[in-house]
C-alpha positions in Angstrom: -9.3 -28.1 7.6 -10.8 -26.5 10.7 -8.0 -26.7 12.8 -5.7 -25.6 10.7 -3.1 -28.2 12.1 -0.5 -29.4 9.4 -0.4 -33.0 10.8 -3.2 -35.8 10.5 -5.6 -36.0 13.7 -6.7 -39.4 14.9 -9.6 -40.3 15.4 -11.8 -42.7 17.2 -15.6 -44.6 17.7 -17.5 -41.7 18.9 -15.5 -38.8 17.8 -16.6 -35.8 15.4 -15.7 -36.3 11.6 -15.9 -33.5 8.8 -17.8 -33.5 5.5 -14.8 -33.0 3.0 -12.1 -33.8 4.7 -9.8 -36.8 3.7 -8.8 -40.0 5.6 -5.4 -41.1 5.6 -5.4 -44.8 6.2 -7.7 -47.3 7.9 -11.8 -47.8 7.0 -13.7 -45.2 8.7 -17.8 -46.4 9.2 -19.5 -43.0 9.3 -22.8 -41.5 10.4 -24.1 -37.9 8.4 -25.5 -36.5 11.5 -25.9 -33.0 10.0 -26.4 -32.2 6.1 -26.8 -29.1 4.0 -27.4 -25.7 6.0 -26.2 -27.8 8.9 -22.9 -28.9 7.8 -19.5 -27.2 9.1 -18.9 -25.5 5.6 -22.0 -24.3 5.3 -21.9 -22.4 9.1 -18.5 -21.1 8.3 -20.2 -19.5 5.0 -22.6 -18.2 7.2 -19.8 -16.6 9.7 -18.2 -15.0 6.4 -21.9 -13.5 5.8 -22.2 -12.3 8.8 -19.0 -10.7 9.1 -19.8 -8.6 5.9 -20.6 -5.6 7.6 -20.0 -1.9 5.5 -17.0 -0.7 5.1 -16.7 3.0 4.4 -13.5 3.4 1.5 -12.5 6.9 0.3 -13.8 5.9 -3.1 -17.3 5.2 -1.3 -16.8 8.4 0.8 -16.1 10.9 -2.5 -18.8 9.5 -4.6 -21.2 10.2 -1.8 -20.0 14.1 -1.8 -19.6 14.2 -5.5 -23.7 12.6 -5.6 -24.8 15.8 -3.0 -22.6 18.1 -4.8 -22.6 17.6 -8.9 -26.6 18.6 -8.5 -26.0 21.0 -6.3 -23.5 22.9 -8.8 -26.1 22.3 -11.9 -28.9 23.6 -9.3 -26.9 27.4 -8.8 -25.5 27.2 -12.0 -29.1 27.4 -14.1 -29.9 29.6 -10.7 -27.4 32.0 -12.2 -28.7 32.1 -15.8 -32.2 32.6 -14.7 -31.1 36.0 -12.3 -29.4 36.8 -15.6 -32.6 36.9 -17.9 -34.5 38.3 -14.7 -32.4 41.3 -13.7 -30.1 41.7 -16.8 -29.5 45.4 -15.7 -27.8 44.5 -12.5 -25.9 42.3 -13.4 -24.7 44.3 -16.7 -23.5 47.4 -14.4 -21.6 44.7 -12.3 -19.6 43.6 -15.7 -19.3 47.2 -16.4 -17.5 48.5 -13.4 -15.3 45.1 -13.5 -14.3 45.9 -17.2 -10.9 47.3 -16.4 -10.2 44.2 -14.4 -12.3 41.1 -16.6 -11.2 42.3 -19.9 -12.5 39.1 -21.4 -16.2 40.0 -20.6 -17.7 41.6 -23.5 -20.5 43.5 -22.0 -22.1 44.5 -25.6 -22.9 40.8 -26.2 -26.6 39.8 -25.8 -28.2 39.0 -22.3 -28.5 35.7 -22.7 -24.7 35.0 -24.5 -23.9 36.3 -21.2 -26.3 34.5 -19.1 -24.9 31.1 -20.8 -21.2 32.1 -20.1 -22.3 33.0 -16.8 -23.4 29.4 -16.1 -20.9 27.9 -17.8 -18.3 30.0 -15.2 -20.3 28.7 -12.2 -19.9 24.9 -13.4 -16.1 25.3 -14.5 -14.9 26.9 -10.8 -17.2 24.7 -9.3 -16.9 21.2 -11.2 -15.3 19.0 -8.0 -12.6 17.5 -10.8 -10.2 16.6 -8.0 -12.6 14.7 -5.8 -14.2 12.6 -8.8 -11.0 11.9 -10.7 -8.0 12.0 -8.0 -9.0 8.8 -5.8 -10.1 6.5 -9.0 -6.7 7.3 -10.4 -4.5 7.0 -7.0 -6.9 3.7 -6.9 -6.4 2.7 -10.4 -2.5 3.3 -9.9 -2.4 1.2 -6.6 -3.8 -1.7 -7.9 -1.9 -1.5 -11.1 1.6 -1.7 -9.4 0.0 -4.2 -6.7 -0.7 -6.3 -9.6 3.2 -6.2 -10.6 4.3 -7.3 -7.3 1.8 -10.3 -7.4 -0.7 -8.2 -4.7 -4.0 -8.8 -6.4 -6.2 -6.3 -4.7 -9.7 -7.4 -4.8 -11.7 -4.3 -3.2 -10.6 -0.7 -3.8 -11.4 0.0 -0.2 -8.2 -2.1 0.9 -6.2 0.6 -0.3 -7.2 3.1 2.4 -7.6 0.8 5.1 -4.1 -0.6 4.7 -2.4 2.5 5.7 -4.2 2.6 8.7 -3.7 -0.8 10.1 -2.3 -0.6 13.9 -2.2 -4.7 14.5 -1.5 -7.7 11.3 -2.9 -11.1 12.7 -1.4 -14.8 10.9 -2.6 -18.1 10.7 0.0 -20.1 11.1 -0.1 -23.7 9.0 0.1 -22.7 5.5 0.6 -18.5 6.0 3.6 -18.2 8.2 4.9 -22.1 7.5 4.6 -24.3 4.5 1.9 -26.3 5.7 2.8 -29.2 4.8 5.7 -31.5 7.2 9.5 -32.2 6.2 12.2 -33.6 7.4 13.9 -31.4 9.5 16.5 -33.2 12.2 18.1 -36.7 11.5 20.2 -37.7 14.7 22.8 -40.6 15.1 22.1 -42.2 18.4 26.0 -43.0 19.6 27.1 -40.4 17.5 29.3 -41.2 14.1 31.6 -43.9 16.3 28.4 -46.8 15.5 29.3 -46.8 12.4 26.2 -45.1 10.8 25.7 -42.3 9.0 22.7 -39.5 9.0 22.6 -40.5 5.3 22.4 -44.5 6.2 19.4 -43.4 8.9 17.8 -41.4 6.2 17.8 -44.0 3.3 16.8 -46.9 5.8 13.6 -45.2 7.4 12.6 -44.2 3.7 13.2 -47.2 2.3 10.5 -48.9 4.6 8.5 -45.9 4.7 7.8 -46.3 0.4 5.2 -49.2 1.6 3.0 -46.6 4.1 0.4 -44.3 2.8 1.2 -42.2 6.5 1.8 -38.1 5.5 4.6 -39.0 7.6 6.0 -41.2 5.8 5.6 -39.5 2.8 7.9 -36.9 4.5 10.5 -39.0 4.9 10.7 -40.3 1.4 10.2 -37.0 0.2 13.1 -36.0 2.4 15.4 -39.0 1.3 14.5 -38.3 -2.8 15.5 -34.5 -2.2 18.9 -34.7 -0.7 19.3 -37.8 -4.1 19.6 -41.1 -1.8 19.1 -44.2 -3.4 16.3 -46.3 -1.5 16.9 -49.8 -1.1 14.6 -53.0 -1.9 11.6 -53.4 0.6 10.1 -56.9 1.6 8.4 -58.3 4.7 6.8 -54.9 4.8 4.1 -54.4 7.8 2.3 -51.2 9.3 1.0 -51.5 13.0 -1.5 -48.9 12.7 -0.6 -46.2 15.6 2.8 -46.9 16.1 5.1 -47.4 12.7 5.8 -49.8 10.6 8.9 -52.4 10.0 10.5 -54.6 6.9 13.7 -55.8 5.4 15.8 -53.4 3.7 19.2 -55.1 1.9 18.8 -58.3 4.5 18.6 -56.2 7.5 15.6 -55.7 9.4 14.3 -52.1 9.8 12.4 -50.7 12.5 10.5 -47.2 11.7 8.3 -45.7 14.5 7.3 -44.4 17.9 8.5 -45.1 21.5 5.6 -48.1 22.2 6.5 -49.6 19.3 10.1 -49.9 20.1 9.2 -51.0 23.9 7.4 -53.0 22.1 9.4 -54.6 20.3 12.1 -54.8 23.2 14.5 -52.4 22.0 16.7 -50.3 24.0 16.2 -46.4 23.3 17.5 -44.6 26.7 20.5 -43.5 24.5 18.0 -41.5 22.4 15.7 -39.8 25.3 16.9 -36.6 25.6 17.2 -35.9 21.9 13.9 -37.1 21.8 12.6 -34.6 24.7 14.2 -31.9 23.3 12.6 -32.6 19.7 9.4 -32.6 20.9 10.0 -29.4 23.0 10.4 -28.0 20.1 6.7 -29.4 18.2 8.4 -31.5 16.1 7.3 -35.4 15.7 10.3 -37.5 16.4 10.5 -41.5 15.0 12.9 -43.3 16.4 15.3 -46.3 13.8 16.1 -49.1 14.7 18.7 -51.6 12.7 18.6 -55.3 13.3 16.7 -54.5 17.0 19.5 -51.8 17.7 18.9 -48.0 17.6 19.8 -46.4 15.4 19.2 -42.9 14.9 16.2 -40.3 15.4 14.0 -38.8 12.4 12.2 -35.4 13.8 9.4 -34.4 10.7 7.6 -30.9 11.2 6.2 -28.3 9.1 8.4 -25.6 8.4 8.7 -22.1 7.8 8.3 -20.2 4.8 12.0 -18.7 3.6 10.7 -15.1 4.3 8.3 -15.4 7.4 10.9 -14.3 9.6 12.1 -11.4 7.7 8.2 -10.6 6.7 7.4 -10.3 10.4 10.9 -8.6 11.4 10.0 -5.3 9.2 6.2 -5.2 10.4 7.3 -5.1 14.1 10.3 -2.3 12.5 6.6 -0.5 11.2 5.5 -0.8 14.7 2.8 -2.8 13.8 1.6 -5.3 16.3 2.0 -9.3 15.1 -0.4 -11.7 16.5 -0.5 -15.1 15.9 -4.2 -16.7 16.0 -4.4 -20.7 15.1 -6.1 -23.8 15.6 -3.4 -26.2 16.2 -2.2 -27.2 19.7 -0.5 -24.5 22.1 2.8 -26.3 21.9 3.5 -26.3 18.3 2.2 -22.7 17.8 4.3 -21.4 21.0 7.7 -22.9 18.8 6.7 -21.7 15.8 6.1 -18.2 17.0 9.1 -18.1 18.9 11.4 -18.8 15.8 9.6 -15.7 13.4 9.6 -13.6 16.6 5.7 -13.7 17.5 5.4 -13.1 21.2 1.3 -13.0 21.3 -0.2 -16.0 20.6 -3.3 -17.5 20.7 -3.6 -21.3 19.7 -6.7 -23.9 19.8 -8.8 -21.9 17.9 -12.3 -22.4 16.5 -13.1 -20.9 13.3 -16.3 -19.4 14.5 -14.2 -18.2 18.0 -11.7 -16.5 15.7 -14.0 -13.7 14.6 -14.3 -13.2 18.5 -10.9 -12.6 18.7 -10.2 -10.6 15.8 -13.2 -8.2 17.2 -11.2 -8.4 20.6 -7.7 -7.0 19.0 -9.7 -4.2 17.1 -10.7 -2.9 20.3 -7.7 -2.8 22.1 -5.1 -2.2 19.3 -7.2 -0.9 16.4 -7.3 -1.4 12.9 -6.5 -4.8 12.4 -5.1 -7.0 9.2 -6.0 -10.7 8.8 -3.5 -12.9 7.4 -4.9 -16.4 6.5 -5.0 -19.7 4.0 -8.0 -22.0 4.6 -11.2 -22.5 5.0 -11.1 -22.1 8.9 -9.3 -18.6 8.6 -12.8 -17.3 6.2 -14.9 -15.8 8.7 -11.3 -14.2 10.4 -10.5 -12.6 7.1 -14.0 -10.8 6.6 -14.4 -10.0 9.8 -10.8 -8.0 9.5 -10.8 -4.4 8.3 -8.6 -6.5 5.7 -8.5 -9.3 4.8 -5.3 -10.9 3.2 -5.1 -14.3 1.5 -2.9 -16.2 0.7 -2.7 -17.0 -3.2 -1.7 -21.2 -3.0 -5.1 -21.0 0.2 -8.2 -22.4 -0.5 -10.9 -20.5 -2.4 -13.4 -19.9 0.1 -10.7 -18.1 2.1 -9.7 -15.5 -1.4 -13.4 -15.0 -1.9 -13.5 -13.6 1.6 -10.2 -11.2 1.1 -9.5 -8.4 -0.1 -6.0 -8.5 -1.1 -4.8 -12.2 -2.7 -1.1 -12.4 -2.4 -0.4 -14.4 -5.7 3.3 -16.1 -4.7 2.2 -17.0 -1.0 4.8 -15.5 0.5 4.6 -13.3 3.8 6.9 -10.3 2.4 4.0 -9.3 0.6 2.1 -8.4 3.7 5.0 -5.5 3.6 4.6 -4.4 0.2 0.8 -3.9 0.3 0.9 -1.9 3.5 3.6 0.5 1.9 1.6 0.7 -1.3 -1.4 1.8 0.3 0.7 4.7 1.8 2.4 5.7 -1.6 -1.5 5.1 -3.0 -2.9 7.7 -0.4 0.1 10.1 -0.7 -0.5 10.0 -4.5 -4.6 10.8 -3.6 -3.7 13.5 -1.8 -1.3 15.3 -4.4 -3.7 14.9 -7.1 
């Protein structure tokens, strides 16, 4: 939660816990060292309170003319019907001589008829129509067809600023992925000539897994269920806390876990080294299976990207928009997770309160700059942001501090409000 990391942290005697935040497995004895104002939740409310600085929307900008402006037109229109009634003379030979041309003006009618209809003139030429109504309705129609494409746009300002953005900044665990891990690699170690199956590695890691209360595990099962395997019957189930767990699955004995557990438990994994490196190269968390105190294959669990995060970011950069990716999770799993959606600036390990730094840092050297986020940690980045963009499936405190809430979570609707808001100011400008 104020990482933003999508896989559990340990943690040990001594170390830092959160208020809020949920423990996997294990008994945790805890000390409240700080409570209340003190508390992490409570400072990153203070960071999004902080960051709520003015913003100046065109709304904002034309009531502020239309406040100087409105009076100023009543003031020289009652102006005009008082000159009327106090030089009626004058102004009578100046409706005479203009007769020919203003055939409309009846100069026979009484002085102050034409005093009235004087005034009234003054406030119809003058009555700033296009300024008070224009930007309400290019406002009203914006959020109206934002609202069709599931672009909830919370503060009429966002409009504007969109168009203007130079820079669009993204968490990364739960904006540009899933945030949550899956399956994504199952290996055969000796390839298909041992006589297993990806599907046989598969259904024997999740049927030991079922007994673990591990995210992990829950990955795998999860995994296993969606591609329709049938688990088989656990017994003799144990977890070694840190390393994996084992059991009998249909008589044979089944393995699940990391490499100390199978040094551990003296089996041979060389065979499965450099799939292993190369898995992890890529941020993924590999578990090596073992069958009967063989290898057996290689399960790699990570989260994965959204189906239109690559695409999303592809069009920005066709914009020319700058992407920036700005996380708390660790350096290596943000660099291969940027590299695949096509990210080439990224800044990983993160603090929630050093993020507002660093979204203060990219409006200086790019500009106008767009804050793409999901949780808690990403609050005080969205408000600090000229705007702020949440994620709809996020957590609350993060669409509080927004301004637009895209409804469906998904990344191509970064696009669609930054086009609107130029079709909304277009429309603005017409009217």
């Amino acid at each position: 939660m104020s990482s933003g990391e999508s896989m559990p942290v340990g943690k040990k005697i001594g170390d830092k816990v959160i208020g809020a935040t949920v423990n996997q497995m294990g008994l945790l004895k805890v000390k409240a060292e700080k409570v209340g104002k003190d508390t992490f939740l409570a400072n990153v409310i203070k960071l999004v309170e902080e960051c709520q600085g003015s913003k100046v929307p065109i709304q904002e900008f034309a009531d502020r003319i239309t406040a100087v402006f409105v009076p100023s037109v009543l003031g020289i229109a009652l102006a005009t019907v008082l000159l009327w009634l106090a030089f009626p003379s004058f102004f009578l030979s100046i409706i005479q001589s203009a007769s020919s041309f203003v055939p409309w003006v009846n100069p026979s009618q009484d002085i102050l008829s034409l005093a009235i209809f004087a005034g009234i003139a003054v406030l119809v030429i003058a009555c700033p129509c296009a300024l008070g109504l224009a930007t309400p309705t290019a406002l009203m129609v914006g959020s109206g067809l934002g609202a069709e494409h599931g672009i909830l746009i919370r503060k009429g300002e966002a409009i504007q600023t969109m168009k203007e953005i130079k820079a669009v900044v993204f968490d990364k665990t739960g904006t540009i992925t899933k945030g949550r891990p899956e399956v994504t690699d199952i290996i055969v170690v000796g390839g298909q000539g041992s006589g297993v199956s990806e599907e046989d590695v598969l259904r024997l890691a999740a049927s030991v897994e079922v007994g673990s209360e591990h995210p992990l595990a829950a990955s795998i099962v999860n995994g296993a269920q969606d591609r329709k395997i049938r688990l088989g019957a656990l017994s003799d189930f144990t977890a070694i806390a840190g390393h994996g767990v084992n059991g009998k699955i249909d008589g044979k004995s089944v393995l699940v876990g990391n490499q100390k557990l199978m040094k551990d438990s003296g089996i041979d994994f060389s065979m499965a080294l450099d799939d292993l490196h190369r898995l992890e190269d890529e941020a993924k968390t590999a578990m090596l299976v073992a069958v009967d105190g063989k290898i057996a294959g290689i399960i790699a669990v990570a989260d994965t990207l959204k189906e239109d995060s690559v695409k999303a970011i592809e069009e920005l950069k066709e914009m020319g928009l700058v992407t920036v990716m700005l996380t708390g999770d660790n350096s290596r799993t943000a660099e291969a997770i940027a590299k695949r959606v096509g990210i080439s600036r990224v800044l990983s390990e993160v603090l929630p309160q050093d993020k507002v730094s660093e979204i203060k840092r990219i409006q200086m050297e790019i500009g106008m700059t767009a804050m793409v986020g999901d949780g808690i940690n990403d609050a005080p980045a969205l408000t600090q942001a000229n705007v702020g963009i949440a994620i709809g499936t996020g957590t609350d405190i993060a669409i509080e501090a927004s301004d637009v809430t895209l409804v469906r979570g998904e990344l191509s609707g970064v696009v669609s409000a930054i086009k609107l808001s130029g079709e909304a100011i277009v429309l603005n400008e017409k009217l």
